[in-house]
C-alpha positions as CSV (number, residue, x, y, z in Angstrom):
1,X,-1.7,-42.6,-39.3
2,X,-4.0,-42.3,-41.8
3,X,-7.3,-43.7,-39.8
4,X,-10.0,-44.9,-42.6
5,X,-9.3,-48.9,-43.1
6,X,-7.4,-49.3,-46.3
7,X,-5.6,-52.0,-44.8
8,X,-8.4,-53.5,-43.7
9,X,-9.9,-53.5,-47.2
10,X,-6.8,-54.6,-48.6
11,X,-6.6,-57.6,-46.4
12,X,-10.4,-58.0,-47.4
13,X,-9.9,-58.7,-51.0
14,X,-7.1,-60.6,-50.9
15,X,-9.0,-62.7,-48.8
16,X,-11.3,-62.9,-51.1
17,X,-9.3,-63.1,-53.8
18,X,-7.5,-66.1,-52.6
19,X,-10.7,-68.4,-51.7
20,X,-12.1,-67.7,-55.2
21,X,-9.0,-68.8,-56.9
22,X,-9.1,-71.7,-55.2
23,X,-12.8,-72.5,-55.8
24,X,-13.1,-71.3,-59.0
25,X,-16.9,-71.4,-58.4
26,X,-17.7,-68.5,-61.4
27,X,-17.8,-68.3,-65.2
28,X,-16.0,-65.3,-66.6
29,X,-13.5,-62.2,-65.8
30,X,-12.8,-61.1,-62.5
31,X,-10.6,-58.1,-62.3
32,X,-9.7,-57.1,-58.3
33,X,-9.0,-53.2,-58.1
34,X,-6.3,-51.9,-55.1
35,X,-7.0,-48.7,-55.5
36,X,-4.0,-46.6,-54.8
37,X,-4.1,-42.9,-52.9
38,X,-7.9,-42.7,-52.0
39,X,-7.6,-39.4,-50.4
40,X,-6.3,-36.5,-51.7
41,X,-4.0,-37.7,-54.0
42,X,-7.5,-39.2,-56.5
43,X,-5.9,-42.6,-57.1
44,X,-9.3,-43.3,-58.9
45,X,-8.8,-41.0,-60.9
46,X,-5.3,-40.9,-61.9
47,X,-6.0,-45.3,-62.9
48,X,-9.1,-43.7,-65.3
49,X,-6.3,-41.3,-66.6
50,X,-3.8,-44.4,-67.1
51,X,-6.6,-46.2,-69.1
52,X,-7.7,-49.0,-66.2
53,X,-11.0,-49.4,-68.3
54,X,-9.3,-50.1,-71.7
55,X,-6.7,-52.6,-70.2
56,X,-9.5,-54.6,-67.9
57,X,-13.0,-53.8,-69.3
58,X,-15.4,-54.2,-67.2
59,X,-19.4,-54.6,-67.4
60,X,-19.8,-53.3,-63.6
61,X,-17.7,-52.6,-61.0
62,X,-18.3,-52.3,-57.2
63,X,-16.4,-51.1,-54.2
64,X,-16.4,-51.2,-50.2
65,X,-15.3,-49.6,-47.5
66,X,-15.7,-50.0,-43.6
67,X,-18.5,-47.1,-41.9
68,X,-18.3,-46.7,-38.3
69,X,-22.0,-46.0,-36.7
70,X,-23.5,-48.9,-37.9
71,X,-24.0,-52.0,-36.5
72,X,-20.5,-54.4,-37.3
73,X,-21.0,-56.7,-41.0
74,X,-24.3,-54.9,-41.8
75,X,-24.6,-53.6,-45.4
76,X,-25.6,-50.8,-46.5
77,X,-26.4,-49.6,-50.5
78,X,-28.1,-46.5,-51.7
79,X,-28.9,-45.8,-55.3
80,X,-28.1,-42.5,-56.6
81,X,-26.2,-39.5,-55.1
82,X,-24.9,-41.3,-52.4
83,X,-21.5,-39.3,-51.2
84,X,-21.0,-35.6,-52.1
85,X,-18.5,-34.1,-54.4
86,X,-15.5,-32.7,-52.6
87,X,-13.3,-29.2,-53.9
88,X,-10.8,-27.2,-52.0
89,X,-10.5,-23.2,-52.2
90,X,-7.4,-21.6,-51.0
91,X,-7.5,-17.8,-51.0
92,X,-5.4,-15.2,-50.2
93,X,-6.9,-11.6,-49.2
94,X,-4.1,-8.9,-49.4
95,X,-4.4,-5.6,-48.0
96,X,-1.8,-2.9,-46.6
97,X,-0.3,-4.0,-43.4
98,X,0.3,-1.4,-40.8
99,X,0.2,-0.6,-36.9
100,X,-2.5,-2.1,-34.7
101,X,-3.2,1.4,-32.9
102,X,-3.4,3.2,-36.7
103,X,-6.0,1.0,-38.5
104,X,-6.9,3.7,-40.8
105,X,-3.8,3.9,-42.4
106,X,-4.0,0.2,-43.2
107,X,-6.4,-2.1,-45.6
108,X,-7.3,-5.1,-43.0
109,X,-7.4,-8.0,-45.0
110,X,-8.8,-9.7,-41.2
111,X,-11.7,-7.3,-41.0
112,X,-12.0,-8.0,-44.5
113,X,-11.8,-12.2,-44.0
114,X,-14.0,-12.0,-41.1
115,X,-16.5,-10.5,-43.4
116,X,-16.2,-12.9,-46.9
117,X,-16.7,-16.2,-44.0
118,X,-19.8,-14.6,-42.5
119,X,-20.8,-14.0,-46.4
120,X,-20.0,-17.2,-47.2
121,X,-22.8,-18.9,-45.2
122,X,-24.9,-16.5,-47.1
123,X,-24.8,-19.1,-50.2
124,X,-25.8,-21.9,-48.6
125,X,-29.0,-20.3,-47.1
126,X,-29.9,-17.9,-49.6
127,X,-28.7,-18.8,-53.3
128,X,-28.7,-22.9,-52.5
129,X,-32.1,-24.7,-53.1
130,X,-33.5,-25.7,-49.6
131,X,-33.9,-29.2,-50.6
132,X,-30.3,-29.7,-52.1
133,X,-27.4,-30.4,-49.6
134,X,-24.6,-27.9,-49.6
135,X,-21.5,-27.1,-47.3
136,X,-18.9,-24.7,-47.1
137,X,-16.1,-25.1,-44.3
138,X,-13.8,-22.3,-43.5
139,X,-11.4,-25.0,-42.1
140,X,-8.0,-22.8,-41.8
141,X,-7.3,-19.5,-41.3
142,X,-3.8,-17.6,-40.9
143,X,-3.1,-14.3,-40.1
144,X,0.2,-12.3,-38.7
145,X,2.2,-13.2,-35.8
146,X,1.7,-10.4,-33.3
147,X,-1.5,-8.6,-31.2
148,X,-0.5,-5.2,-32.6
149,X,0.3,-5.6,-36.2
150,X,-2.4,-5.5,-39.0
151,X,-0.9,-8.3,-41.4
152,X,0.0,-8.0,-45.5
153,X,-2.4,-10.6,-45.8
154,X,-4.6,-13.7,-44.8
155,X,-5.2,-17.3,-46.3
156,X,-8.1,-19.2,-45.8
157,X,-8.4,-22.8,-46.4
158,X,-12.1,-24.1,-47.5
159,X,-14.0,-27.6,-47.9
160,X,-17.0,-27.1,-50.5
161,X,-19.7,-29.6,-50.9
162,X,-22.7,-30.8,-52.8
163,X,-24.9,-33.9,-53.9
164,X,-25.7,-32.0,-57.3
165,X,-23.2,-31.3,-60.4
166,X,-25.5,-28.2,-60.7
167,X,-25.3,-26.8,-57.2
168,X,-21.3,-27.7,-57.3
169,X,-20.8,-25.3,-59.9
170,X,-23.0,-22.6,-58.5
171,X,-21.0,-22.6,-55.2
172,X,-18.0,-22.0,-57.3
173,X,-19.5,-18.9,-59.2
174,X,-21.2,-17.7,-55.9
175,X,-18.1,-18.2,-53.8
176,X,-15.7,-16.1,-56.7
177,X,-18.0,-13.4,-56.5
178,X,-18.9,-13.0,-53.0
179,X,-15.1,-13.3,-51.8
180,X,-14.3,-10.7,-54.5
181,X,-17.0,-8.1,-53.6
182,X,-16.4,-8.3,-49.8
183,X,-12.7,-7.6,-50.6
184,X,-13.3,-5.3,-52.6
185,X,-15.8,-3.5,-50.3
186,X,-13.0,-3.3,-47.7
187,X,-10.3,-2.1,-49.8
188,X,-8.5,-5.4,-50.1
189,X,-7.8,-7.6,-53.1
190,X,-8.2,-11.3,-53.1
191,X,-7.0,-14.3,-55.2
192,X,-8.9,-17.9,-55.3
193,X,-7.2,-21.5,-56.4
194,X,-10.2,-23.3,-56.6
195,X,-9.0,-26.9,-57.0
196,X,-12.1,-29.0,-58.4
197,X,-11.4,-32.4,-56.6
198,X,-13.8,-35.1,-56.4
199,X,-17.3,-35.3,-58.0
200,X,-20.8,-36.7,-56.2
201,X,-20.4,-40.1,-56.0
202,X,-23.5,-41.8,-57.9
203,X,-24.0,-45.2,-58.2
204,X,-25.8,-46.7,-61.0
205,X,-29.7,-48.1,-60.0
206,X,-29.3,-51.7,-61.7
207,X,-25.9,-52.9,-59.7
208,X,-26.8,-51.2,-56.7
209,X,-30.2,-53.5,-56.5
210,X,-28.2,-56.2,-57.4
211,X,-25.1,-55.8,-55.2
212,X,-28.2,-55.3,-52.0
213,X,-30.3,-58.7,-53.5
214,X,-26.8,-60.9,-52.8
215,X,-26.7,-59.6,-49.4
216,X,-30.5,-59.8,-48.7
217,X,-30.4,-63.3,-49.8
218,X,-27.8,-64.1,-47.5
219,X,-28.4,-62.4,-44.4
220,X,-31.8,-61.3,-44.6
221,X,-33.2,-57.8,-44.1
222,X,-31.5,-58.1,-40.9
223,X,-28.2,-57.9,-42.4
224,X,-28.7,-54.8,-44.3
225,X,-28.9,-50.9,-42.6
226,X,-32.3,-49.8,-43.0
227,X,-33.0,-46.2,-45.1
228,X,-29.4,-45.6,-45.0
229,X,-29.1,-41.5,-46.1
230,X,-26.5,-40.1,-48.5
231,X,-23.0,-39.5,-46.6
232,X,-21.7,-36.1,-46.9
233,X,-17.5,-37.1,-47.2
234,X,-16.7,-38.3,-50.7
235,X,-14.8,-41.1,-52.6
236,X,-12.2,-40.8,-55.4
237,X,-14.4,-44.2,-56.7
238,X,-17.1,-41.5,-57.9
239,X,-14.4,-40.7,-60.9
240,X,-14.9,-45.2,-61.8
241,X,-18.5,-44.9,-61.5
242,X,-18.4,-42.0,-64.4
243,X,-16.7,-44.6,-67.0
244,X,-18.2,-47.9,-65.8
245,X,-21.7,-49.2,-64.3
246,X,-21.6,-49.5,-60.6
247,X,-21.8,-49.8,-56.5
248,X,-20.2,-48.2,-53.4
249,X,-21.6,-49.8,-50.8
250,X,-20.5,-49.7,-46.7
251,X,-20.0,-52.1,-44.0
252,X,-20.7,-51.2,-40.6
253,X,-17.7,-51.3,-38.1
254,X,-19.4,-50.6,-35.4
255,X,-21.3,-48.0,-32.9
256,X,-20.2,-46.1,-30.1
257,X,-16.7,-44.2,-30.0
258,X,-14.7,-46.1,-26.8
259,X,-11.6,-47.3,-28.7
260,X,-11.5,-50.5,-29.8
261,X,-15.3,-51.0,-30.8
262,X,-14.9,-49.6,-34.2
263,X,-17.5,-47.4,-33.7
264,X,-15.2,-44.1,-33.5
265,X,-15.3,-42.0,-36.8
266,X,-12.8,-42.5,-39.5
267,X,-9.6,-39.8,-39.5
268,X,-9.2,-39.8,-36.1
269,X,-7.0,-40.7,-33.7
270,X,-9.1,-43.1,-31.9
271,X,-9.9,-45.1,-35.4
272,X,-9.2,-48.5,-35.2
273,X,-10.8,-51.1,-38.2
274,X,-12.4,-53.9,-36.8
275,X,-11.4,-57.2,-37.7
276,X,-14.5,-58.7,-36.7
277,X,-15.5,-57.4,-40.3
278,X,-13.1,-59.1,-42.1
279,X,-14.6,-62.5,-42.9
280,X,-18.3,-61.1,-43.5
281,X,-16.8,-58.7,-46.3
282,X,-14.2,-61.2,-47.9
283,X,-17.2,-63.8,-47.7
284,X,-19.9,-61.2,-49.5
285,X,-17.2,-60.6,-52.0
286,X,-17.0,-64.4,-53.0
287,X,-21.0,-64.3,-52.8
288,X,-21.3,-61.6,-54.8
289,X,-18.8,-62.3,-57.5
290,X,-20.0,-66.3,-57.5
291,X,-23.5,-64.7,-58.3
292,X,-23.0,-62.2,-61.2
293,X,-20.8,-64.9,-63.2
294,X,-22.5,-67.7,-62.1
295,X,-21.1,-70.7,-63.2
């Protein structure tokens, strides 16, 4: 179960899709993007690669995607950094395993992990601008099998964050060099895969005003979320937006988490996309689209 609405988008723009090609009410190219592999895999990405912009130029692209929390077929744009950038760090601190009642003839790589995540937080409160967002999640951690045996070694499993290209790359030098030092400090050795994954999604100032004027004009002020923040998950569309002029914006699927409502977080069991959204998204699609080529 994957949890996030893909099928729901999917089912969206063919909707969409199929009204305008039976209207025909616009002057120009359309091309429709089913974007393959959203999460993890970087199906943005990997079409970028494959030369998606050379084969179907576009002047601006946009993309949607259900958010639970707001209120069901409200919009929602924001100009700017508007979803973080997304890396994973696996490391791996090795030490010398040993007997749980003889620590001292061992090198605990768990003392020694216990100490790089408390460290850790360190960067985000002390090297990190106050005013930029920044996470690191120690999400996993494994370590031996039994009470009394010091293990060979430990993996840890991180999420690292950031609104800013700048601040992304300083939480990678800061993060090499702390999880090095406190290794080294407790006579352990450590080895980092940092995998750069998905950049800050930014979306471009002229679209987004534009993509938020159709909806205004449709629904009124009413129809859009008010002061909606940046979102700290990310989106694999962030790799489009870096070749081609554009908007993410969200739907709201609903509030409140009883299942059923829509309103309970994407990538998790209780998920569920709510249908209710499907004609006021296909519908803006056709507005928006019958808008920019205006016949």
């Amino acid at each position: 179960m994957h949890a996030c609405g893909h099928d729901g988008h999917t089912a969206t723009l063919l909707a969409a899709a199929q009204h305008l090609a039976q209207t025909r009410q616009f002057d120009g190219t359309l091309h429709l993007i089913f974007q393959p592999a959203e999460e993890g895999a970087g199906g943005g990405r990997k079409m970028v690669e494959d030369g998606l912009f050379k084969l179907f130029p576009c002047d601006t692209i946009f993309a949607l995607h259900n958010m639970p929390g707001f209120p069901v077929g409200q919009f929602g744009f924001r100009s700017g950094s508007f979803m973080a950038s997304s890396d994973t760090v696996n490391i791996t601190i090795s030490g010398k395993g040993g007997h749980g009642s003889a620590p001292h003839l061992s090198s605990d790589p768990v003392v020694a992990s216990a100490h790089i995540i408390l460290a850790l937080q360190s960067i985000v409160s002390r090297n990190v601008d106050p005013r930029e967002m920044s996470v690191i999640t120690v999400g996993a951690i494994h370590a031996g099998n039994a009470p009394n045996v010091i293990p060979d070694s430990v993996d840890l499993r991180l999420t690292v964050r950031a609104y800013n290209p700048q601040v992304r790359q300083q939480l990678r030098d800061r993060i090499t060099e702390v999880v090095h030092g406190q290794a080294a400090t407790l006579n352990c050795r450590a080895t980092i895969d940092y995998q750069w994954r998905y950049p800050a999604l930014i979306n471009h100032d002229d679209p987004t005003v534009f993509a938020r004027q159709v909806a205004a004009d449709w629904l009124g002020e009413d129809g859009i979320i008010a002061d909606l923040q940046p979102l700290t998950g990310s989106e694999d569309f962030s790799f489009m937006l870096q070749e081609c002029p554009g908007c993410y914006l969200i739907i709201g699927n609903g509030i409140g988490d009883t299942h059923g409502t829509g309103g309970c977080m994407v990538h998790n069991p209780g998920y569920d996309f709510n249908d209710a959204c499907l004609p006021i998204a296909a519908s803006y699609w056709v507005k928006l689209v019958e808008k920019f080529l205006g016949a």
